[in-house]
Backbone as a printed PyTorch tensor [residue, N CA C, xyz], in Angstrom:
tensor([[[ 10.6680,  16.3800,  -2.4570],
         [ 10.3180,  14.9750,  -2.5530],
         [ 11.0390,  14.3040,  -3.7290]],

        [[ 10.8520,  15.0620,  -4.8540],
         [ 11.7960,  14.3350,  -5.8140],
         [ 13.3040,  14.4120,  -5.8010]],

        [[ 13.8160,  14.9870,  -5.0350],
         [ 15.4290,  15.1980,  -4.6040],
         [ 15.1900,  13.7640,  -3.8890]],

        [[ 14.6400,  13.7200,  -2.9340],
         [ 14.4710,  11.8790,  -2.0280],
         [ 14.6060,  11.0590,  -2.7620]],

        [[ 13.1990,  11.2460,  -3.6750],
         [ 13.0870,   9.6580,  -4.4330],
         [ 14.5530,   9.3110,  -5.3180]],

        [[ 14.8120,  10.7710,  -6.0210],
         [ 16.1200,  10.1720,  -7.0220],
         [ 17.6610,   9.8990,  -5.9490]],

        [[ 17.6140,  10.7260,  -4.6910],
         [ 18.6440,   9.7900,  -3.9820],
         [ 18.2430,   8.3110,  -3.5860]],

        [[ 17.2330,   8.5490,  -2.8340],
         [ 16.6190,   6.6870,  -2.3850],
         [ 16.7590,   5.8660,  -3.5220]],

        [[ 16.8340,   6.4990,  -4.9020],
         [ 16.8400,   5.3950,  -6.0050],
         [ 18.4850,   5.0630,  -6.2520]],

        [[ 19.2090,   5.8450,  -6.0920],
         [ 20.8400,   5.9340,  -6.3080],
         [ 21.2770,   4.9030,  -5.0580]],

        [[ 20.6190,   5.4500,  -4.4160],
         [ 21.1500,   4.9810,  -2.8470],
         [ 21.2550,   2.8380,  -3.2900]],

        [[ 20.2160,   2.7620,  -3.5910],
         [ 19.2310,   1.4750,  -2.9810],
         [ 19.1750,   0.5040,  -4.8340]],

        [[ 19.3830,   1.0230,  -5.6710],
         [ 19.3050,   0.4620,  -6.8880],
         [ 20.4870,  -0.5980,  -7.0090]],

        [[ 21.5450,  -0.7460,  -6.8790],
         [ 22.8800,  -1.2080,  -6.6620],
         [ 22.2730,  -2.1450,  -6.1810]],

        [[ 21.5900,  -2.5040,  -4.9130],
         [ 21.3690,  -3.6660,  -4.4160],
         [ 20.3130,  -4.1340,  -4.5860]],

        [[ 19.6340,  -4.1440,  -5.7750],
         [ 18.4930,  -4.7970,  -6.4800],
         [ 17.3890,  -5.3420,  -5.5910]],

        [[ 17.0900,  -6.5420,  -4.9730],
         [ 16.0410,  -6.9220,  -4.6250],
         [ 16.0620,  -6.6560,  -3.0240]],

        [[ 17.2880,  -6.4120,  -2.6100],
         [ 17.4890,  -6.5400,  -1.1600],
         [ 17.0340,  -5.0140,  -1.1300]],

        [[ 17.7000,  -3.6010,  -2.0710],
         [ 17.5910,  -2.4890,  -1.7160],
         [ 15.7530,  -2.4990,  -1.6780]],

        [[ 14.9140,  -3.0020,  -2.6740],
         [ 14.2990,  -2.6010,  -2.8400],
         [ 12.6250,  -3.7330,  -1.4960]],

        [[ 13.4780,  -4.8060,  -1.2760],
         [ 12.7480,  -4.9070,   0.1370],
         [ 12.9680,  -3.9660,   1.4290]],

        [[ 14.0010,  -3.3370,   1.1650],
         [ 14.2040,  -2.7670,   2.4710],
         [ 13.1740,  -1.4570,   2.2450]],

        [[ 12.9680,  -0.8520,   1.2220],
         [ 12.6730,   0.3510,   0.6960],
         [ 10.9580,   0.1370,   0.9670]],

        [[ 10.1980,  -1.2250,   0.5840],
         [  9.4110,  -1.7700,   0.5820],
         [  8.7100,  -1.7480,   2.2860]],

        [[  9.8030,  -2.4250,   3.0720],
         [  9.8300,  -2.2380,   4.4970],
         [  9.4370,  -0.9530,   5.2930]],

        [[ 10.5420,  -0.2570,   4.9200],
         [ 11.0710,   1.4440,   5.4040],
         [  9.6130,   1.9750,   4.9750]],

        [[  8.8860,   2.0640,   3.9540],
         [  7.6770,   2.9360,   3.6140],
         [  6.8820,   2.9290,   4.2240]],

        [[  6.7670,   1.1730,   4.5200],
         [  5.2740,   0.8510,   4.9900],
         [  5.2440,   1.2940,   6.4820]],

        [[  6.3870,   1.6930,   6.6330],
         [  6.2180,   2.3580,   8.9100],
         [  6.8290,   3.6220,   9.1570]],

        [[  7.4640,   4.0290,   7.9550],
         [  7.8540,   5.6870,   8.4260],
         [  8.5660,   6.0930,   7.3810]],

        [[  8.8100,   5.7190,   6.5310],
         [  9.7040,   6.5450,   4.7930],
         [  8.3190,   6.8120,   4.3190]],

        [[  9.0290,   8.2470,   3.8970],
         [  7.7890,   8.5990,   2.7250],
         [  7.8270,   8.3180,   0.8660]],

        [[  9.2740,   7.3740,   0.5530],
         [  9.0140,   7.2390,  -0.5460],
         [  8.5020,   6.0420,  -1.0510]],

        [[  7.7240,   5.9140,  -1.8280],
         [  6.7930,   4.4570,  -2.4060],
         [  7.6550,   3.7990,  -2.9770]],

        [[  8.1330,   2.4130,  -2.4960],
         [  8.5630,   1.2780,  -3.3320],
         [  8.2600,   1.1780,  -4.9650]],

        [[  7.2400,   1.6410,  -5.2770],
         [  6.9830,   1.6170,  -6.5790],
         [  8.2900,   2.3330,  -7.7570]],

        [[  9.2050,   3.0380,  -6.8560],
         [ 10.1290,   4.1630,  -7.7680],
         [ 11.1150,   2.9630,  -8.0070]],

        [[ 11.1640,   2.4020,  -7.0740],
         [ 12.4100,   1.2390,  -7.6370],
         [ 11.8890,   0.1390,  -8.3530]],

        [[ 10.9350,  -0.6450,  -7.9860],
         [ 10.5490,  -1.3140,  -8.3630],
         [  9.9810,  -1.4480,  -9.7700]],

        [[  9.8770,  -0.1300, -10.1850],
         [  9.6030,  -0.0160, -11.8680],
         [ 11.3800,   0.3420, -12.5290]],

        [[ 11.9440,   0.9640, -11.8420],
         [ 13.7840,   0.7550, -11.9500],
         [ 14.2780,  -0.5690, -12.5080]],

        [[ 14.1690,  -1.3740, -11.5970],
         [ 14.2420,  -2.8990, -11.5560],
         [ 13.8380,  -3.8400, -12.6800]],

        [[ 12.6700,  -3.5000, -12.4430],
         [ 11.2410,  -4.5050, -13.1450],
         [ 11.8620,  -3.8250, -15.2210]],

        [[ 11.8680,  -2.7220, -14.9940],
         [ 12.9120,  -2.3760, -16.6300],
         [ 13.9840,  -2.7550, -16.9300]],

        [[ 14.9210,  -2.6610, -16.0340],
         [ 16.3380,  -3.0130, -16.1300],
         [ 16.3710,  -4.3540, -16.7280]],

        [[ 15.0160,  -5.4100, -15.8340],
         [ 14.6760,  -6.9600, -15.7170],
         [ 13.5750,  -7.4440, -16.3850]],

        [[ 12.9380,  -7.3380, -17.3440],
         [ 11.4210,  -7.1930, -17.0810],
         [ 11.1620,  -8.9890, -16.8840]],

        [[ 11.9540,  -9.5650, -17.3230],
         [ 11.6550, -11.0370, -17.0300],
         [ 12.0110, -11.4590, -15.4170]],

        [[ 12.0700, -10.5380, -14.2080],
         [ 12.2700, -10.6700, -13.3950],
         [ 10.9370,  -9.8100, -12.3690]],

        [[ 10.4430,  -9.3400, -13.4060],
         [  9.3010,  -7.9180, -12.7580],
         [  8.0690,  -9.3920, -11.5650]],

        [[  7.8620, -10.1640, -11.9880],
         [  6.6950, -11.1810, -10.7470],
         [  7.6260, -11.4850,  -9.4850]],

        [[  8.9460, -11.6410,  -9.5520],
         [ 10.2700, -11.6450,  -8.3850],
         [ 10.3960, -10.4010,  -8.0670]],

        [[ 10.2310,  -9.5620,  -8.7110],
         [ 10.2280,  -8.2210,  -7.8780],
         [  9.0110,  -7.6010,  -7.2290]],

        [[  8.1870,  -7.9640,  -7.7770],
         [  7.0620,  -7.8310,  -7.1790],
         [  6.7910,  -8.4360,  -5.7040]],

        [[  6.9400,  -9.8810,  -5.8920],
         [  6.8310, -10.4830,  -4.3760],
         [  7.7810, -10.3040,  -3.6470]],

        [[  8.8390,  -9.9720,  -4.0990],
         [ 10.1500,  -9.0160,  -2.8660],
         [  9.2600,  -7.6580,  -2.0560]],

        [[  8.6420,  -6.9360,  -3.1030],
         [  8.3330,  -6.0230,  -2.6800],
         [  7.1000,  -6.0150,  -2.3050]],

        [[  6.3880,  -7.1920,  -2.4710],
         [  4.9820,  -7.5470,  -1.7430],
         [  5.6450,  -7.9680,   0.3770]],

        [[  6.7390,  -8.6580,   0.2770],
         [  6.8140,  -8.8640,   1.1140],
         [  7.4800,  -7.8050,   2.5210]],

        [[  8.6420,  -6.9390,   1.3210],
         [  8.8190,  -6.1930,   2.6560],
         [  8.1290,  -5.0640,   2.9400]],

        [[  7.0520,  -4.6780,   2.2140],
         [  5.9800,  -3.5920,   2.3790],
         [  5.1650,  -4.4460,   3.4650]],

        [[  4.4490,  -5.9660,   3.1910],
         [  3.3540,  -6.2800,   4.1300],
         [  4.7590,  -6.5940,   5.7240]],

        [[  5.6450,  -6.8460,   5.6130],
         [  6.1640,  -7.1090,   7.1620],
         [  6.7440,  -5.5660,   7.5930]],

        [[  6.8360,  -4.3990,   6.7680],
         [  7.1460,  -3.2950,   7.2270],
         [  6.0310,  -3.1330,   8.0290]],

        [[  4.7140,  -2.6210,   7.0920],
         [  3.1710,  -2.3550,   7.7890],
         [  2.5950,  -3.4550,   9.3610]],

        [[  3.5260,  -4.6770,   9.2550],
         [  3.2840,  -5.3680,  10.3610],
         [  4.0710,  -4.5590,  11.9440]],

        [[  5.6030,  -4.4040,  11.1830],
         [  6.1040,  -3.4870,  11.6840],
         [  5.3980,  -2.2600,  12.8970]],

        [[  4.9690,  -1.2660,  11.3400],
         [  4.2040,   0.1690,  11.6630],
         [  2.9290,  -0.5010,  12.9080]],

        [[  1.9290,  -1.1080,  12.3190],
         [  1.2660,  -1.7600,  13.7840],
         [  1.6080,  -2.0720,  14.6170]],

        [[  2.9030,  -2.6280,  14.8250],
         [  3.4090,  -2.9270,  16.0250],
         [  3.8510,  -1.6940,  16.5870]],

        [[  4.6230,  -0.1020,  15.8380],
         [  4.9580,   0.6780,  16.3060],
         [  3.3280,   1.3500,  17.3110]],

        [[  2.3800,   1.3440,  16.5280],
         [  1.2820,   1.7150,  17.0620],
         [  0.6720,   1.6480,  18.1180]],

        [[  0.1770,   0.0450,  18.2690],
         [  0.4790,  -0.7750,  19.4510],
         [  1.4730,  -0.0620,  20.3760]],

        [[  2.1600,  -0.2060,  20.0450],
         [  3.5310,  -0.2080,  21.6190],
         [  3.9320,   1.6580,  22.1680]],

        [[  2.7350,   2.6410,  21.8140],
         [  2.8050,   3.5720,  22.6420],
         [  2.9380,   4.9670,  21.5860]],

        [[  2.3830,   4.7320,  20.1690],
         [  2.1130,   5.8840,  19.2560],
         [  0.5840,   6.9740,  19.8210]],

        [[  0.0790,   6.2150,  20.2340],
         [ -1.0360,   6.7870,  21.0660],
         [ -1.1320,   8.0590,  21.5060]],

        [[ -0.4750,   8.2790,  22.5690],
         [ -0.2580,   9.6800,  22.9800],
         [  0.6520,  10.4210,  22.2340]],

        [[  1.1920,  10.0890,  20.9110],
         [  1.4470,  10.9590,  20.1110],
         [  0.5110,  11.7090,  19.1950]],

        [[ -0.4430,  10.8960,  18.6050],
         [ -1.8870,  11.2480,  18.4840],
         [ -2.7450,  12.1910,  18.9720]],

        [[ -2.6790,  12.2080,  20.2450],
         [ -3.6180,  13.2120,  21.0580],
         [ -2.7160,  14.1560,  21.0690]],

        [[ -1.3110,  14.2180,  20.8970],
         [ -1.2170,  15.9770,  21.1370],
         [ -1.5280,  16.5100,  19.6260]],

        [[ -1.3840,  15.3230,  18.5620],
         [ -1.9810,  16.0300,  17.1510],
         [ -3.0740,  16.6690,  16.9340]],

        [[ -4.1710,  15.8450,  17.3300],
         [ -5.4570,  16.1120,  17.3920],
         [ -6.3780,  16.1100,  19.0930]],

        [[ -7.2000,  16.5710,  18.9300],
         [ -8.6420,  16.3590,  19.9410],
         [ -8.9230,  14.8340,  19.8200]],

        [[ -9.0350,  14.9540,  21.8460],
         [ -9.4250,  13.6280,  22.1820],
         [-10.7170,  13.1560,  21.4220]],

        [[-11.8270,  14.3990,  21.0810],
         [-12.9270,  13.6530,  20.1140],
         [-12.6120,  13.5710,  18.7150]],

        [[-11.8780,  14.2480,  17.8780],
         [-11.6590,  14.0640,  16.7470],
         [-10.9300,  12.3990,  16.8870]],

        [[-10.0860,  11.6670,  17.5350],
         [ -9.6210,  10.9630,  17.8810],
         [-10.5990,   9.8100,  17.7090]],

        [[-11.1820,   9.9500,  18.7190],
         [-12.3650,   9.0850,  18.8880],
         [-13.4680,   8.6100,  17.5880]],

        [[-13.6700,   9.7200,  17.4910],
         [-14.2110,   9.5070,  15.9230],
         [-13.7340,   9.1460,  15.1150]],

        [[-11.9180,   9.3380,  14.4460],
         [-11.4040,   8.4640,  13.3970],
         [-11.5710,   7.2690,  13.8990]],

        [[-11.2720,   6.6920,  15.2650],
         [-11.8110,   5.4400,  15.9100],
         [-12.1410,   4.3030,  15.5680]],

        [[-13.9370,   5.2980,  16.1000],
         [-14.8110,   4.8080,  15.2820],
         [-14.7340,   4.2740,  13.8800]],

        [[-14.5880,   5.0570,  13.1380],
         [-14.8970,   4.6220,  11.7740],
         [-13.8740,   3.8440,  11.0210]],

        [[-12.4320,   3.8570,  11.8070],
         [-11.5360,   3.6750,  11.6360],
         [-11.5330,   1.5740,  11.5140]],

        [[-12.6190,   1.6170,  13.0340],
         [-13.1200,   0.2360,  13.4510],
         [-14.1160,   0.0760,  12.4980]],

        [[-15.3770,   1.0950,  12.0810],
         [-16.2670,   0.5820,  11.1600],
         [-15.8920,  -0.1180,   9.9170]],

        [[-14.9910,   0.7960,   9.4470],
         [-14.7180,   0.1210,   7.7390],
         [-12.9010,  -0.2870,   7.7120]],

        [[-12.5170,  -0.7390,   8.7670],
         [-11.4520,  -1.4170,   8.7370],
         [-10.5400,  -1.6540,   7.6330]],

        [[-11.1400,  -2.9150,   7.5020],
         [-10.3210,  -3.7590,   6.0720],
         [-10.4180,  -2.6880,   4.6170]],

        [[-11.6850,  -2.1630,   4.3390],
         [-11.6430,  -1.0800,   3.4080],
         [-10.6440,  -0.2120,   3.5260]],

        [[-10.4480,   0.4910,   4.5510],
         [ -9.6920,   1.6690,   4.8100],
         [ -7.8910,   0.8010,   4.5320]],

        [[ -7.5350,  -0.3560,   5.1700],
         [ -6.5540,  -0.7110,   4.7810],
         [ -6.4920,  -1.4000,   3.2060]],

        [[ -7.5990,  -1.6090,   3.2000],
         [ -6.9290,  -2.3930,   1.5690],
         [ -6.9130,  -1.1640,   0.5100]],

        [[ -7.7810,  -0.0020,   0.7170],
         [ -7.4350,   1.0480,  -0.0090],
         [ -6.2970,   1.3380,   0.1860]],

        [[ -6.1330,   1.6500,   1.0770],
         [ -4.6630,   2.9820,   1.4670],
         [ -3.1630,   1.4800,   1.0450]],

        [[ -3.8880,   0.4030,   1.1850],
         [ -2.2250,  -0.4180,   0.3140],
         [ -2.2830,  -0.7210,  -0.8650]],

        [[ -3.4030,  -0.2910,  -1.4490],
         [ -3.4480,   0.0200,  -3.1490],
         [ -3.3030,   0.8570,  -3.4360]],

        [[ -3.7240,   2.4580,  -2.7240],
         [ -3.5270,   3.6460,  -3.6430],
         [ -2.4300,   4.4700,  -3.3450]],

        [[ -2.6700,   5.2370,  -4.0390],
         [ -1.0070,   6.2530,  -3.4530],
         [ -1.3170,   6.8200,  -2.2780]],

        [[ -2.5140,   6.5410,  -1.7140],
         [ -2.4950,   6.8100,  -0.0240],
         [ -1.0970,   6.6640,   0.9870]],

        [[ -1.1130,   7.4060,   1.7750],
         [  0.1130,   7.1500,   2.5300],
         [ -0.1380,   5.7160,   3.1230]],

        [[  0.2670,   4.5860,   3.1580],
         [  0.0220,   3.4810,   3.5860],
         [  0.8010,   3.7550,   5.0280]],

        [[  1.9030,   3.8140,   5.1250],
         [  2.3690,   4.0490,   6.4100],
         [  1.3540,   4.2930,   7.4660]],

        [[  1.0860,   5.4180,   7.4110],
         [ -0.4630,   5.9090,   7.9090],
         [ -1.6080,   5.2150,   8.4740]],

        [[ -1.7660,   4.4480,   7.7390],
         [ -3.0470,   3.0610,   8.1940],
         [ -2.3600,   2.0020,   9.2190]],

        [[ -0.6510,   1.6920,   8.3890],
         [ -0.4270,   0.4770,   9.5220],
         [ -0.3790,   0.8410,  10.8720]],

        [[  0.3170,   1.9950,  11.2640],
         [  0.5400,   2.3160,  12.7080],
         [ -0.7460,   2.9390,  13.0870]],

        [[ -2.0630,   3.5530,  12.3240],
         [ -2.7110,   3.7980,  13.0280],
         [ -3.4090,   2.6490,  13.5570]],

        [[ -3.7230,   1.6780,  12.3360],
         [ -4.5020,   0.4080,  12.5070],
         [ -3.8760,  -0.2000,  13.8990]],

        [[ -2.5310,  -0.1950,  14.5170],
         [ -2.3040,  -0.1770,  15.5470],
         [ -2.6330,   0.1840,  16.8790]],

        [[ -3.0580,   1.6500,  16.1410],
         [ -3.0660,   2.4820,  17.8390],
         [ -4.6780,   2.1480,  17.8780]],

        [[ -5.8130,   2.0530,  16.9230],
         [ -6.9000,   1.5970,  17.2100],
         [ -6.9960,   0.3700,  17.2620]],

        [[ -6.2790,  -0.6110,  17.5840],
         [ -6.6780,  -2.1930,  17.7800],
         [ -6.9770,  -2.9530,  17.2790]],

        [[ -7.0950,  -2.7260,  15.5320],
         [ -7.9380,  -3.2930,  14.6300],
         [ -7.2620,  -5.0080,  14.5610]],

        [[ -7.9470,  -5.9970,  14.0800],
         [ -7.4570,  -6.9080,  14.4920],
         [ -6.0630,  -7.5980,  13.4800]],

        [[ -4.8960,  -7.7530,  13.7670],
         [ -3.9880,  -8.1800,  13.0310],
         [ -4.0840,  -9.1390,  12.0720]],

        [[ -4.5720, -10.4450,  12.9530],
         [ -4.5530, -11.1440,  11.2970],
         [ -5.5610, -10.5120,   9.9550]],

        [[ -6.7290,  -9.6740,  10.3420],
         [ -7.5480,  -9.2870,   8.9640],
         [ -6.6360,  -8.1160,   8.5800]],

        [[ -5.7210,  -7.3860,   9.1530],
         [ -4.8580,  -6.3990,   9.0110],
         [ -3.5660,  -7.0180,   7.9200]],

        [[ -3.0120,  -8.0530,   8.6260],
         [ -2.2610,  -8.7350,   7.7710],
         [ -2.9560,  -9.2250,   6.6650]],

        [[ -3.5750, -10.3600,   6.5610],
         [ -4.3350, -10.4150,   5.6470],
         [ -4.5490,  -9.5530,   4.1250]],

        [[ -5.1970,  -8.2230,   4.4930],
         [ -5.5280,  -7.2510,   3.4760],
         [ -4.6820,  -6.4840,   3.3180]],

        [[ -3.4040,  -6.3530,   4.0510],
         [ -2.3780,  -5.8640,   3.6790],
         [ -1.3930,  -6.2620,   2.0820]],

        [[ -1.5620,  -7.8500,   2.9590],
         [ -0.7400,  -8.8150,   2.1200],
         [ -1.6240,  -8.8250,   0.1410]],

        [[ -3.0390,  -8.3140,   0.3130],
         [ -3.5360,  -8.9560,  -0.8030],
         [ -3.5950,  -7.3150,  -1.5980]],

        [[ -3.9060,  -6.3460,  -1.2140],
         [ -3.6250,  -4.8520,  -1.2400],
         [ -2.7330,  -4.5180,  -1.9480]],

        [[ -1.3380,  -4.8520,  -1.2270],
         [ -0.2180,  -4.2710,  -1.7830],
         [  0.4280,  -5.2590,  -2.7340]],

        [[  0.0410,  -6.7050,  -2.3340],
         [  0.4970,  -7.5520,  -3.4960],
         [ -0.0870,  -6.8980,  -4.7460]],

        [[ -1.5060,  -6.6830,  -5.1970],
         [ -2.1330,  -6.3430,  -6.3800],
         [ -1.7430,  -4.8500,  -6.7590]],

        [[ -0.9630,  -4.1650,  -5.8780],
         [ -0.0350,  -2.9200,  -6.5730],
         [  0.5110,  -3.2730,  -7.1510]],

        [[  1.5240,  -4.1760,  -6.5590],
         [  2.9070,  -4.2760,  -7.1940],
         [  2.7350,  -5.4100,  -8.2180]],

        [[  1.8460,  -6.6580,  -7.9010],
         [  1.9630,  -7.0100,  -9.1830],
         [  1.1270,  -6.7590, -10.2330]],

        [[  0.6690,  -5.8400, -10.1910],
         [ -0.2470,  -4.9330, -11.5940],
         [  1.3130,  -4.2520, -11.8860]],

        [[  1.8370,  -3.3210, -11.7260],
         [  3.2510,  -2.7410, -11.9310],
         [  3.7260,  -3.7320, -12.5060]],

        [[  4.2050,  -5.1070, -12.2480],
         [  4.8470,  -5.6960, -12.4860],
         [  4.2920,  -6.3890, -13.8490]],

        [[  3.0650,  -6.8070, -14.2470],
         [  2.3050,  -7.1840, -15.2300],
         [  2.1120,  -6.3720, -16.6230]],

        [[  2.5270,  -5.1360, -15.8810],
         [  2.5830,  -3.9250, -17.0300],
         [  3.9800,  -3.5410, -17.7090]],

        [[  4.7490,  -4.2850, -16.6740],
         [  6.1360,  -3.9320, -17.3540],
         [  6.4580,  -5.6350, -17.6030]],

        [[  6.0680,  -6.6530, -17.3710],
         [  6.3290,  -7.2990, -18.1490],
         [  6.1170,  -8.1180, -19.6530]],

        [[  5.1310,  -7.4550, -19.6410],
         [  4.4510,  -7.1340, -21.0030],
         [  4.6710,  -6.2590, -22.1770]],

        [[  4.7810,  -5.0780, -21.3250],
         [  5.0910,  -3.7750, -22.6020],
         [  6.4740,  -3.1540, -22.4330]],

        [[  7.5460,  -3.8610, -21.4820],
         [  8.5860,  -3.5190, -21.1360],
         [  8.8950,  -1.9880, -21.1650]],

        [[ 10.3230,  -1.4620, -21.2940],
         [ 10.7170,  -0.3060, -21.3400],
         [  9.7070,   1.1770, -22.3480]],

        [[  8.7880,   0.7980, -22.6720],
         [  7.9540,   1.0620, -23.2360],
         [  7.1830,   2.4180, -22.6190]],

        [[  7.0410,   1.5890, -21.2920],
         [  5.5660,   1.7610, -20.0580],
         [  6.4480,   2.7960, -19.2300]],

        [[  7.5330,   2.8670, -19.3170],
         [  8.1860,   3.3710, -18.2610],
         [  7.3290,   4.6550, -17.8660]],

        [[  7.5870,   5.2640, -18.6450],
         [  7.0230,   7.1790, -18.6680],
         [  5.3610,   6.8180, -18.0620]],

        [[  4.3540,   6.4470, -18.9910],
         [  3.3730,   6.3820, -18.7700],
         [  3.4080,   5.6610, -17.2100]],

        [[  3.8770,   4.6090, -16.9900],
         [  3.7220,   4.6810, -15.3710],
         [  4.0050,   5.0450, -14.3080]],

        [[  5.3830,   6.3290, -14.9760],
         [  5.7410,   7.0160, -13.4650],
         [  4.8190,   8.1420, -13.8100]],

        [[  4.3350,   8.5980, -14.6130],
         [  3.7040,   9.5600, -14.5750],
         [  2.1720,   9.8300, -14.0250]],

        [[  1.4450,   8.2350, -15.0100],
         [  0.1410,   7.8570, -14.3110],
         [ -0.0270,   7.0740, -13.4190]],

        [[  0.6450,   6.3860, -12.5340],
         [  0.4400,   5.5110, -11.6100],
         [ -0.6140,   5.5520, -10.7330]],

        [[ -0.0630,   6.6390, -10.0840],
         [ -1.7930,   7.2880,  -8.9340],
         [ -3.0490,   7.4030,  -9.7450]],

        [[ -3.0440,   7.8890, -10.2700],
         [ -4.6530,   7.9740, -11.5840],
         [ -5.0120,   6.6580, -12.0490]],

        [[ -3.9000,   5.7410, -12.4370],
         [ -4.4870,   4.5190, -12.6890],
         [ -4.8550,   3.3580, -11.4750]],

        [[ -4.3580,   3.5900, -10.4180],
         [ -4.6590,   2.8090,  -9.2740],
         [ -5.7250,   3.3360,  -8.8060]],

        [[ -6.1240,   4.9680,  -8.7380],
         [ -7.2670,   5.2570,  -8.2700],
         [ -8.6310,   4.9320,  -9.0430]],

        [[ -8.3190,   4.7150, -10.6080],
         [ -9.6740,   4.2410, -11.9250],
         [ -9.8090,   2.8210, -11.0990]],

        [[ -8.4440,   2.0450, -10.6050],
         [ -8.6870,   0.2630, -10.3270],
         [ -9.7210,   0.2010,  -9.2960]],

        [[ -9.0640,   1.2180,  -7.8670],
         [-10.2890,   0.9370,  -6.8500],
         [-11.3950,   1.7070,  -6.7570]],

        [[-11.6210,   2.9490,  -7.5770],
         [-12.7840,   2.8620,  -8.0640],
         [-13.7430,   2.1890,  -8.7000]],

        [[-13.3790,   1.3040,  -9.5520],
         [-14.0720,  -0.0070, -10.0350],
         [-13.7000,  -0.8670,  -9.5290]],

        [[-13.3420,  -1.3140,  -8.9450],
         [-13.0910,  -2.3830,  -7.3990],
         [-14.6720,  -1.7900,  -6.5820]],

        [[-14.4730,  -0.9720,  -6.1540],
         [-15.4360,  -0.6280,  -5.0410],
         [-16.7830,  -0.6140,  -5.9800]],

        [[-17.0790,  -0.0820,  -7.0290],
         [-18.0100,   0.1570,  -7.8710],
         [-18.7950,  -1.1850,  -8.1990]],

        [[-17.3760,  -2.4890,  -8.1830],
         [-18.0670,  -3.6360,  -8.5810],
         [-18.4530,  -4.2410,  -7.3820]],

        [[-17.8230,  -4.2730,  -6.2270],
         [-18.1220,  -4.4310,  -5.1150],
         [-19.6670,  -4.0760,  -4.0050]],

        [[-20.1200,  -3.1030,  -4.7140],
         [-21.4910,  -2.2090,  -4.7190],
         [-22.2840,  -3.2670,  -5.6440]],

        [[-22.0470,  -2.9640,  -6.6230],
         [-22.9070,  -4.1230,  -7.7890],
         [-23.0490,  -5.2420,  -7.3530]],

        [[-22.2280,  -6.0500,  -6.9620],
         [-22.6900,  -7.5490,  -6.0580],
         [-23.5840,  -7.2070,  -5.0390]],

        [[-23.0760,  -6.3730,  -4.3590],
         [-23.7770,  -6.4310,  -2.9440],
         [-25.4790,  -6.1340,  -3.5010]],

        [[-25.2440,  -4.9270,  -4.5800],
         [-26.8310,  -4.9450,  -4.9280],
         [-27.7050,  -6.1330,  -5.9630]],

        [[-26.9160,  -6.9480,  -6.2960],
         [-27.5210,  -8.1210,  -6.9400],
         [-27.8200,  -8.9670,  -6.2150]],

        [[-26.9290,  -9.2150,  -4.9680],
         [-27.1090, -10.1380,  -3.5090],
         [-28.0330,  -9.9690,  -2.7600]],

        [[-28.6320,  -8.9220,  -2.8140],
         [-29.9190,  -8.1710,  -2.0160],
         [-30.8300,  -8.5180,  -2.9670]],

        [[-30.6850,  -8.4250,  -4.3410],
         [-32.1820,  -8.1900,  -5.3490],
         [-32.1340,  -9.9510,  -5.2280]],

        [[-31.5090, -10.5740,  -5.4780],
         [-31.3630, -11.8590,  -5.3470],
         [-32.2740, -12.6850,  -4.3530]],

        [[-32.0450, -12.2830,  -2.8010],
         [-32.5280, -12.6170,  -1.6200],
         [-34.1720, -12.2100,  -1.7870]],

        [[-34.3040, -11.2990,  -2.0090],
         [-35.8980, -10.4140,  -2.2830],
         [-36.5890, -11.2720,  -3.3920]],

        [[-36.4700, -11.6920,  -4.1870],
         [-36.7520, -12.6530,  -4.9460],
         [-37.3770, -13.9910,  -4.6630]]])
């Protein structure tokens, strides 16, 4: 994997915002390397450019993942079932439909394989615009947290964020979800009242 990322970075660095929408694109429906490797490349090289790199790479990650759903949609399906059991199937499904928007706005914040969600969110039907939607707001708040961190503490951050990235996105939506719980239980004690 790290032989990939440091070619994909050689490859694709040269062409600055274009390499790194395409890279952005390519992840979100079938590359396995995270936009984030260039985009902290970039965002150093630039740091007064890191909120432009960010929404480059907000954008071709959310129209890649539009992409990957569409691959889903259009006949990933029966690739599925020879992976797994028609009930194991059924059951990611399910739940897949239960907690929807969760399951995508996690997996386009964390180092989850995002790829993963768009084309499945496909093959289960989930509905596109809330798909788009939480895509768009998901992966925007990756990249521009990345981008907020290097434009602030510049060449500084480098190490600490290729190193902690996943650990620190997973502390964010853990307290994302944590605070998200806390409303919901103040909204209830609220109503009872």
């Amino acid at each position: 994997m790290r032989r990939l990322a440091a070619w994909t970075l050689n490859l694709l660095l040269p062409y600055g915002g274009v390499g790194l929408f395409t890279l952005a694109f390519c992840e979100s429906s079938f590359f396995p390397i995270p936009p984030d490797v260039l985009l902290i490349a970039l965002a150093i090289a630039d740091n007064k450019a890191s909120f432009l790199l960010a929404s480059i790479a907000t954008a071709g990650s959310v129209l890649g993942g539009a992409f990957g759903y569409l691959l889903g949609r259009s006949g990933a399906r029966p690739i599925l079932k020879r992976l797994i059991s028609e009930d194991k199937m059924l059951t990611v499904e399910h739940y897949y439909k239960k907690y929807d928007i969760w399951a995508v706005g996690i997996a386009g914040f964390t180092p989850i394989p995002y790829k993963i969600f768009t084309v499945s969110a496909g093959i289960f039907g989930i509905n596109f615009t809330r798909f788009f939607i939480v895509s768009f707001f998901s992966r925007g708040a990756r990249f521009f947290l990345v981008a907020t961190v290097i434009y602030f503490f510049g060449p500084a951050i480098r190490m600490m964020l290729t190193r902690y990235l996943n650990l620190f996105t997973l502390f964010f939506v853990l307290l994302l979800v944590g605070g998200f719980i806390l409303l919901n239980w103040l909204n209830k004690r609220r109503i009872r009242c």
